[in-house]
C-alpha positions in Angstrom: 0.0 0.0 0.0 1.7 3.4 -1.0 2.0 5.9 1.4 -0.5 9.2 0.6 1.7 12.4 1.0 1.0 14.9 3.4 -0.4 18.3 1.6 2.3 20.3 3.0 4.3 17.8 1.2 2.7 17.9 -1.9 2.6 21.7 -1.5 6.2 22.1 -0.7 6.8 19.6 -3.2 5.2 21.5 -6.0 6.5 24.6 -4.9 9.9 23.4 -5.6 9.0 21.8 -8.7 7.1 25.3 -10.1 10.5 27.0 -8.9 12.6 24.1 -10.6 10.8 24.8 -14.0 11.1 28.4 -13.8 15.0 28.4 -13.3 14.7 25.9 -16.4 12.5 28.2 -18.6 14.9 31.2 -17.7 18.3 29.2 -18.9 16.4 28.1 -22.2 15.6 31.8 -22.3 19.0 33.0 -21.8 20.2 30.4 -24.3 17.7 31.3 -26.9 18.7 35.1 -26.5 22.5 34.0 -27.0 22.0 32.3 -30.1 19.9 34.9 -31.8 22.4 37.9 -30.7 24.8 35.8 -32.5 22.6 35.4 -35.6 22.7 38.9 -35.2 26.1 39.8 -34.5 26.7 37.4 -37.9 24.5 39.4 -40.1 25.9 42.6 -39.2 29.3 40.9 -39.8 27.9 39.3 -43.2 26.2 42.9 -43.9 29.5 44.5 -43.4 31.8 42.1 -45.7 28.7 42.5 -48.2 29.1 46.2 -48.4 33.0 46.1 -48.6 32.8 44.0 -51.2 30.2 46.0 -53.2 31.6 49.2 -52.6 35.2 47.7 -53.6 33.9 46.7 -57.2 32.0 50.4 -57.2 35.6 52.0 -56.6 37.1 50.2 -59.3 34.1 51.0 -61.9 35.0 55.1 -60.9 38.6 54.5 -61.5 37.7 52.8 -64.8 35.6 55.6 -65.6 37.5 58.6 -64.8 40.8 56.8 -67.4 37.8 56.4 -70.2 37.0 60.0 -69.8 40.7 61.1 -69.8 41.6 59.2 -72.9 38.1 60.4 -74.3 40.0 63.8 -73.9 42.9 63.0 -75.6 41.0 61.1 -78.2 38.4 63.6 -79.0 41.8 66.0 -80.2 42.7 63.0 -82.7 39.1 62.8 -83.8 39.2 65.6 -86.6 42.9 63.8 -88.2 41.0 60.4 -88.7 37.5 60.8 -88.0 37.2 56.5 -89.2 39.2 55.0 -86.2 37.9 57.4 -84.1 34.5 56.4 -84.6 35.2 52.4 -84.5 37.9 52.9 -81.4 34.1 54.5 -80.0 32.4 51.5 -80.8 34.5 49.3 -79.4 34.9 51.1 -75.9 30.9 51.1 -75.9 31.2 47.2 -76.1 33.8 47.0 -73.7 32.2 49.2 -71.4 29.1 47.0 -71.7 30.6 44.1 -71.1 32.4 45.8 -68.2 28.7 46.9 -66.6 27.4 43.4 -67.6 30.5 41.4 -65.4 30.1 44.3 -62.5 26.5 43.0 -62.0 27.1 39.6 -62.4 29.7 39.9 -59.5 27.9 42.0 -58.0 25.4 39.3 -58.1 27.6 36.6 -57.2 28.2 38.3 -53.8 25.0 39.0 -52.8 24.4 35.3 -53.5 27.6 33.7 -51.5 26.0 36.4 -48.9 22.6 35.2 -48.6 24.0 31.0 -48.2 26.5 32.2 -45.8 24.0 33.5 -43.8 21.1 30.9 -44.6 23.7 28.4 -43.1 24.1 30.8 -39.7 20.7 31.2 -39.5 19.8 27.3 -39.9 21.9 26.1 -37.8 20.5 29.0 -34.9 17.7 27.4 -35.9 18.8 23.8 -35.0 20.4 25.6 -31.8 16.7 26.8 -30.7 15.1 23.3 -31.3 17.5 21.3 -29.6 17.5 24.4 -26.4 13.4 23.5 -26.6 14.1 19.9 -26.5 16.2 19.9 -23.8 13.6 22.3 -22.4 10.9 20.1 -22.7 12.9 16.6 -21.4 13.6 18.4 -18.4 10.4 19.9 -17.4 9.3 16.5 -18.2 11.2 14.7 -15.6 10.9 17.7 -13.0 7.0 16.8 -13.0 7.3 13.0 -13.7 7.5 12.0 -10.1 4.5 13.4 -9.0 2.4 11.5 -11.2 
């Protein structure tokens, strides 16, 4: 025959439990909190070498653009002596600088693309970081309580 428990017992027993889950609900807390000032902290970072990279390749396409206006100087004073080549070494330029613009976006591109995995694989595995915390979570409160039943 099992013994019945006191309700003092029961009511200092629950007490402790309720107190026992709360401690455990403010550590999943604080560990949930971590892991998403991390995530945060690494798309700042990601945001940051993003940016760098972008505004290195915008840098380069002003450089480029300030020679093609200086040799457009010095070009435009051949132009009248053999107004032929002036007009294809203009064509060709045109295409060049088009496929210049065209490679600058697709790199441009490519960044933002490496970017967004980079930080799709942070951001999973924070996900997979809060699950497991929950799990834990969840095992424990489930054991905290198991006894009394």
């Amino acid at each position: 025959m099992m013994n019945p428990m006191q309700p003092s017992e029961f009511f200092s027993q629950m007490t402790s439990n309720a107190v026992e889950a709360f401690s455990l609900c403010a550590e999943a807390n604080q560990k949930i909190l971590r892991e998403l000032v991390d995530l945060s902290a690494s798309a700042a970072k990601e945001g940051v070498r993003l940016y760098a990279e972008l505004q290195s390749s915008a840098v380069e396409t002003v450089k480029d653009g300030q020679s093609l206006v200086l040799r457009r100087q010095a070009e435009m004073q051949e132009a009248p002596k053999d107004p032929l080549s002036f007009y294809q070494k203009s064509v060709l330029e045109s295409v060049e600088g088009a496929q210049k613009a065209f490679n600058l976006l697709e790199g441009n591109a490519q960044a933002i693309t490496r970017s967004a995995e980079r930080f799709q694989m942070t951001a999973e595995q924070t996900g997979k970081e809060i699950q497991a915390t929950f799990a834990q979570l969840a095992g424990k409160v489930k054991s905290t309580y198991s006894p009394l039943v």
